[in-house]
C-alpha positions in Angstrom: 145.4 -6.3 -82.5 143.3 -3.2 -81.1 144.9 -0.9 -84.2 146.9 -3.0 -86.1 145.6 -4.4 -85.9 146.2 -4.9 -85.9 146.7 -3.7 -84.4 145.6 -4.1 -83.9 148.6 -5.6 -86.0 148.9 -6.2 -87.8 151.4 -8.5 -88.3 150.8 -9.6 -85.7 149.2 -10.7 -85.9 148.3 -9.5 -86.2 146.0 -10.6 -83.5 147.4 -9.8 -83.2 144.1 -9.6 -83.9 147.7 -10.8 -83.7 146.5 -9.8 -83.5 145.9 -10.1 -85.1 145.4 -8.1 -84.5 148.8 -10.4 -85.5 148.2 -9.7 -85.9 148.8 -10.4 -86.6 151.4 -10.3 -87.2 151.7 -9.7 -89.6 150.4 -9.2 -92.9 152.4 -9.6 -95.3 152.9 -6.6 -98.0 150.5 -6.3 -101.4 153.0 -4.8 -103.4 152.4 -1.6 -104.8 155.6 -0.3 -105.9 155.6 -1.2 -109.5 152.0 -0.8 -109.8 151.2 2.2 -108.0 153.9 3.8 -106.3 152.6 3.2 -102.9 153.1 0.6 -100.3 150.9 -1.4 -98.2 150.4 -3.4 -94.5 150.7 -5.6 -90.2 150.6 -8.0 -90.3 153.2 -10.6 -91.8 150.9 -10.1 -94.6 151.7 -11.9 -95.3 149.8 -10.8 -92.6 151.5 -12.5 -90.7 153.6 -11.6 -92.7 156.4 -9.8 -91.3 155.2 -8.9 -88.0 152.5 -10.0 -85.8 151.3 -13.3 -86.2 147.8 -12.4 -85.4 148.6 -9.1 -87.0 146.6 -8.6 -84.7 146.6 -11.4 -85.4 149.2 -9.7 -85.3 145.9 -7.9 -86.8 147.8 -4.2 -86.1 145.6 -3.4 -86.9 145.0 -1.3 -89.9 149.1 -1.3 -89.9 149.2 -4.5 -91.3 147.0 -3.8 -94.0 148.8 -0.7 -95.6 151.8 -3.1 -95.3 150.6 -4.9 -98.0 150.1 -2.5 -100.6 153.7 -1.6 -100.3 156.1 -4.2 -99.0 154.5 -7.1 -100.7 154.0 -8.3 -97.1 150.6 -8.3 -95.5 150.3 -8.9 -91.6 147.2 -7.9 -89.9 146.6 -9.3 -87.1 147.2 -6.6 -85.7 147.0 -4.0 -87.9 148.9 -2.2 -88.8 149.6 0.2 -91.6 152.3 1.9 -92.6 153.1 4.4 -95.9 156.5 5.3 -97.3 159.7 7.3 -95.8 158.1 10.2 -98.3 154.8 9.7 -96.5 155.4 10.0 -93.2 152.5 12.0 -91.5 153.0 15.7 -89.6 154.0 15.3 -86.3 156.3 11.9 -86.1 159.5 12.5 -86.8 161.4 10.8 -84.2 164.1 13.1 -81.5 167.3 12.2 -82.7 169.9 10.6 -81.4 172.4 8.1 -81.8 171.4 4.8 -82.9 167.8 5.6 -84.2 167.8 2.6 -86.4 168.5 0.3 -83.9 166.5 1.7 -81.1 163.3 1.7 -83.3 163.8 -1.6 -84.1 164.0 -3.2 -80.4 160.5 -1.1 -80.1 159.1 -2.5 -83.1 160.1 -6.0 -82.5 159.0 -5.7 -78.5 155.6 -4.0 -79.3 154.8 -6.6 -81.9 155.5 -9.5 -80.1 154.3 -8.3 -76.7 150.9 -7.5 -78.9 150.6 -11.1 -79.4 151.6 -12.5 -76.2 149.1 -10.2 -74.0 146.2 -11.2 -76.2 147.3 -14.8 -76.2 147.6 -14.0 -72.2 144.1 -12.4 -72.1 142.5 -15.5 -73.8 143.5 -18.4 -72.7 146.0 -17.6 -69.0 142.4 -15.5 -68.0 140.2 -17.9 -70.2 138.3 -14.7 -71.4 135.6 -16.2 -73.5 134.4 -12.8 -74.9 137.3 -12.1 -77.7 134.6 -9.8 -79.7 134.4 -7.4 -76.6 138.5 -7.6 -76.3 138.2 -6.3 -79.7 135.9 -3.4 -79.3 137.2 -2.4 -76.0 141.1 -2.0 -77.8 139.7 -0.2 -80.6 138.2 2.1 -78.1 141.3 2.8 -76.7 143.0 3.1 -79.6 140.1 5.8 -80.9 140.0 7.7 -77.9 144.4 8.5 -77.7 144.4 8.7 -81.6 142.0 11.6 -81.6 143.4 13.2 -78.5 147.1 13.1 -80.0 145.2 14.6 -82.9 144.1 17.1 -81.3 146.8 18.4 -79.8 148.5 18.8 -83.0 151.1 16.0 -82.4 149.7 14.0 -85.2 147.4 14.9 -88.2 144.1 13.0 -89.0 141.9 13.6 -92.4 138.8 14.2 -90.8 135.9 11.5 -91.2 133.6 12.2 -93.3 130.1 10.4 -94.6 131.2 10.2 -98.2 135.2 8.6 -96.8 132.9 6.2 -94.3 130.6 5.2 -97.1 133.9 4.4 -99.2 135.6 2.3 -96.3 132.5 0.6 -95.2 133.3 -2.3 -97.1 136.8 -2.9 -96.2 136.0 -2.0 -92.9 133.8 -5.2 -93.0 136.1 -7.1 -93.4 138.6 -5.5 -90.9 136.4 -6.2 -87.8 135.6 -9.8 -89.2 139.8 -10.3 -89.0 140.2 -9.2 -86.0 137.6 -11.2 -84.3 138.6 -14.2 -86.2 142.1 -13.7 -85.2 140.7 -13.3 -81.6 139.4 -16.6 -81.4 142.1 -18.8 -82.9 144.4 -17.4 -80.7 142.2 -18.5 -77.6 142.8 -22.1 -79.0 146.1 -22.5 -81.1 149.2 -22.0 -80.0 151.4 -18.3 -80.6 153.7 -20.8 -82.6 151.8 -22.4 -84.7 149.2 -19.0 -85.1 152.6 -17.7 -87.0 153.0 -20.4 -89.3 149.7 -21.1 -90.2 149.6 -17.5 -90.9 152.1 -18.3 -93.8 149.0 -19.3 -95.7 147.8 -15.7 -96.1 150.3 -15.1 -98.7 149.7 -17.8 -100.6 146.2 -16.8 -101.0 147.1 -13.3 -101.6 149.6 -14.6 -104.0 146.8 -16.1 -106.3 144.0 -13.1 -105.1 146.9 -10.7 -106.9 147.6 -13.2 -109.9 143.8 -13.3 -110.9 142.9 -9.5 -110.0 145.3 -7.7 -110.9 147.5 -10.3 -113.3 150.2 -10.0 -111.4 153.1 -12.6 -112.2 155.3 -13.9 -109.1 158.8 -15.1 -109.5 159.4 -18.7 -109.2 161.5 -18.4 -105.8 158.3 -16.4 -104.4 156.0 -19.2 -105.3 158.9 -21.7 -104.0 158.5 -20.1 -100.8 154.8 -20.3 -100.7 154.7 -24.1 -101.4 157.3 -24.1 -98.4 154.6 -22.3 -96.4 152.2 -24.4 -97.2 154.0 -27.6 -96.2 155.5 -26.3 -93.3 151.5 -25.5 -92.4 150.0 -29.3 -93.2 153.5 -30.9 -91.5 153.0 -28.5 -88.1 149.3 -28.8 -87.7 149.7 -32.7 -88.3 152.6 -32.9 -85.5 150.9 -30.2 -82.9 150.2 -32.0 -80.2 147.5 -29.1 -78.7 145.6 -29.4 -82.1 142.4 -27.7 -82.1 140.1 -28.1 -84.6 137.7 -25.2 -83.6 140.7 -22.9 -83.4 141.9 -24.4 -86.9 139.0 -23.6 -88.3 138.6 -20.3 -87.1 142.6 -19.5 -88.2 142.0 -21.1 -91.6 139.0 -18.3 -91.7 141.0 -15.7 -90.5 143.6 -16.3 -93.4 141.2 -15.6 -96.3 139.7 -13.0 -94.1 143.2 -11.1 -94.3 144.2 -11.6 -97.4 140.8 -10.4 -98.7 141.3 -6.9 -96.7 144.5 -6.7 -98.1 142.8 -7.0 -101.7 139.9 -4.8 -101.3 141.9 -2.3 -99.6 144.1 -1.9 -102.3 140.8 -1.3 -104.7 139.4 1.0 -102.5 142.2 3.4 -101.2 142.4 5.5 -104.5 138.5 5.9 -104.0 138.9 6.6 -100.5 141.9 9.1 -100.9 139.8 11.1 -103.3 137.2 12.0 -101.1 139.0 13.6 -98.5 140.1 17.0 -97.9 144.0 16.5 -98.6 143.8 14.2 -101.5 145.5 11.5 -98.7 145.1 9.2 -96.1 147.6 9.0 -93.8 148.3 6.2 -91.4 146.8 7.5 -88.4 143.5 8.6 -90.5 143.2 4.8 -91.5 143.3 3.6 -87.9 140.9 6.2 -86.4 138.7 5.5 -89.4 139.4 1.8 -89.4 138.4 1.7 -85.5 136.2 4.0 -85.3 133.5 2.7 -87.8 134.7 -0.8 -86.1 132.9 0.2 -82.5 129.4 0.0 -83.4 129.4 -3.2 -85.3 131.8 -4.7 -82.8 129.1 -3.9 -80.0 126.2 -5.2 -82.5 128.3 -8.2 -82.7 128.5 -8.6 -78.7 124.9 -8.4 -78.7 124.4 -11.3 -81.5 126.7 -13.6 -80.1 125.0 -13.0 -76.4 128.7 -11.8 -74.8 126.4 -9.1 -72.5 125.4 -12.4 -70.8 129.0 -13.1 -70.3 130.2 -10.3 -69.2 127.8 -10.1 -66.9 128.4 -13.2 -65.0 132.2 -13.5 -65.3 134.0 -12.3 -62.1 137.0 -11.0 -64.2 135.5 -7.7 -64.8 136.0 -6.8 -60.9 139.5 -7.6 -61.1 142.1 -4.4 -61.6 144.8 -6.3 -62.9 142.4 -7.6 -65.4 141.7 -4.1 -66.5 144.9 -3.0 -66.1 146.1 -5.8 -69.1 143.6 -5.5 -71.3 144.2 -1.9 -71.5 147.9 -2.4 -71.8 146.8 -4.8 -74.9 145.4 -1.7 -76.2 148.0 0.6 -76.1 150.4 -1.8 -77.3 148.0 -2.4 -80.6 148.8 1.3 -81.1 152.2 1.4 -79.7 152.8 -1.0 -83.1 151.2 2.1 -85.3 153.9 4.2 -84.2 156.7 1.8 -83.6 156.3 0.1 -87.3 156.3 4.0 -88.8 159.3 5.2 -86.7 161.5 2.0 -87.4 160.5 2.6 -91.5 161.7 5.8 -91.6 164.8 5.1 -89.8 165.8 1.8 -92.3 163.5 1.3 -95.1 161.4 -1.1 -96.5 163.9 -4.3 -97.2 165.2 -3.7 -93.7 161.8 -3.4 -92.3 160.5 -6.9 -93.6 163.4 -8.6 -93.2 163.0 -7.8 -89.9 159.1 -8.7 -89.8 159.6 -11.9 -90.9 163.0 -12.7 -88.2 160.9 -11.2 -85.8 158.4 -14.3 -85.4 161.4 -16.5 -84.7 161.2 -15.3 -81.0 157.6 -14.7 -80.6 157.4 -18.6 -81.3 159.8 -19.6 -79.1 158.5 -17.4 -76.7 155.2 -18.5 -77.0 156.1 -21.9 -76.6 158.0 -21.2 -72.8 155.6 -19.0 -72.0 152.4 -21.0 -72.0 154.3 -24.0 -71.4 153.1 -25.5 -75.0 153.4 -29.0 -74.9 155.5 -30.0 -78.4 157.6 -32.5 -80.0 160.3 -32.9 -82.0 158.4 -33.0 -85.3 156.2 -30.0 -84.2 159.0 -28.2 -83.2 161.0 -28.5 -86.3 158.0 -28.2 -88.8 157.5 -24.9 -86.8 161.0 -23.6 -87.7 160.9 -24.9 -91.2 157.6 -22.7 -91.5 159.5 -19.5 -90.0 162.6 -20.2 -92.6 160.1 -20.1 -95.4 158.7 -16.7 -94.1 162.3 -15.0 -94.6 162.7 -16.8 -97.8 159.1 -15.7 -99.2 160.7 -12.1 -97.7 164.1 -12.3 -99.4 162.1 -13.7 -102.8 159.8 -10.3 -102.7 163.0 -8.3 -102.2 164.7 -10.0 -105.5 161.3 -9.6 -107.2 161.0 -5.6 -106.6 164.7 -5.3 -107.1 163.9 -6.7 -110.8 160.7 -4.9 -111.9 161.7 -1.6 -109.9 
């Protein structure tokens, strides 16, 4: 979720921020093909969209979010942002060799879910109660290699300006309040059910669109989203973990996501204006994104008295402690590049196809994992909920293949 966040996812989260930044997962896509030429993110937009269910949350981070202005599928968590084949920055084309396509998306699929997984390890297998400096410590990390890979010419960043930071403020806002969100339902919901109540993202960014921008959605997209929605009331009925803190904190994180998939789309032809190159590139949205994240991430540490915390908890002396929560880190922007790489190898029906299969085995994973105790009814409201992802994926495809 560190630069998804999403990531970090995106979506996937994220999560993943999962994700969150999953996260999520992923944050499901904002369309912006027939509007404006451009496409949008992790993430599974419907954050959770197509990738990390906690964009990751699987917020990754920033990932997810420029998933949704172009896929129609927002995941956050996570996230995660990604731009077009034509857009893909300096500096990433991939070595090639045989197999690209599928190579890229075992690495896209891996990073996501593993995004998800650590942070859901983090949380609840270390019972880290301080989600908010998880956050800030993964955006460091994500900062820090962004601007070194920057500055070593493998990548290029727009650099960050006060009029661009006054622009992104906003959405910004509502980035860090995702990802923390996303942070703490994951800590008490299931991976599994983090993915499918995800779902609900779209719907809300369904009517968000409809009433902002008068967008019209097909009838099978809106078939799938009354799916999601059911598949959401059946599996939080049936889970046998239920949480209601952690509900309410997922149910927060849904309108959080789908709001920074709305303003974002506003706010990136303002944004794009005011920088040097007349762009903003994916890895210019995640240093900017968790960048301008750090200091009110550590403001928020201070408010909700985590120095205290932190402090006291005998986790902080242990290496292997260190050791994952700077592997969550890396893998928030291991989803940055993954998610660009496995884009410009298929393209954007392959990519969100893919997304939305792709929380089929984080769920089940999740579920083995952390030893999730379930039923039968839990189990298949769960799966219904992931089937109505790839329908509400195949439903955007048919809807773009019509207007484009």
């Amino acid at each position: 979720m560190g630069s998804r966040a999403l990531s970090a996812g995106a979506s996937f989260d994220s999560p993943d921020l999962a994700f969150e930044r999953n996260h999520a997962e992923d944050v499901s896509k904002v369309r912006w093909n027939g509007e404006r030429g451009h496409k949008f993110h992790e993430s599974n937009g419907v954050v959770e969209q197509s990738s990390s269910p906690v964009r990751r949350d699987v917020v990754s981070r920033s990932l997810s979010a420029i998933k949704a202005l172009e896929n129609d599928e927002i995941d956050l968590e996570g996230g995660r942002l990604e731009k077009g084949r034509d857009r893909m920055v300096r500096g990433s084309r991939a070595v090639k060799f045989p197999n690209q396509a599928l190579l890229s998306g075992c690495a896209y699929c891996i990073s996501s879910c593993s995004m998800i997984l650590v942070n859901k390890f983090v949380l609840s297998g270390y019972n880290f109660d301080a989600g908010i400096s998880l956050m800030v410590y993964q955006n460091f990390i994500s900062v820090i290699t962004v601007t070194i890979l920057s500055f070593l010419g493998v990548i290029s960043t727009e650099p960050l300006t006060w009029r661009l930071i006054k622009v992104w403020l906003p959405v910004n806002v509502i980035f860090v309040g995702m990802l923390i969100t996303s942070m703490f339902s994951l800590k008490y919901i299931n991976v599994a059910m983090v993915t499918v109540l995800k779902n609900v993202t779209n719907v809300i960014t369904a009517v968000g669109e409809m009433y902002l921008f008068n967008k019209r959605h097909d009838n099978r997209v809106w078939a799938a989203l009354f799916l999601m929605i059911i598949s959401a009331i059946s599996g939080g009925i049936t889970d046998l973990s239920f949480h209601a803190v952690g509900y309410a904190w997922q149910i927060i994180n849904c309108f959080l996501t789908a709001s920074y998939s709305l303003t974002l789309r506003r706010v990136m032809d303002t944004a794009k204006q005011v920088t040097k190159s007349g762009n903003l590139n994916e890895f210019s949205m995640v240093l900017l994104n968790n960048s301008l994240s750090l200091p009110l991430g550590v403001l928020l540490v201070i408010v909700f008295n985590e120095v205290d915390y932190l402090s006291r908890t005998p986790l902080l002396r242990l290496p292997s402690f260190w050791l994952v929560i700077t592997l969550s880190g890396f893998l928030g922007l291991a989803i940055s590049f993954t998610s660009m790489w496995f884009l410009h190898q298929t393209g954007a029906t392959t990519y969100s196809l893919v997304g939305s299969l792709n929380k089929i085995p984080l769920s089940v994973a999740g579920i083995l994992l952390f030893k999730v105790p379930t039923s039968l009814e839990n189990s298949a409201s769960i799966f219904f909920g992931l089937l109505a992802g790839v329908f509400f994926a195949r439903a955007k495809m048919w809807e773009r293949s019509q207007s484009g």
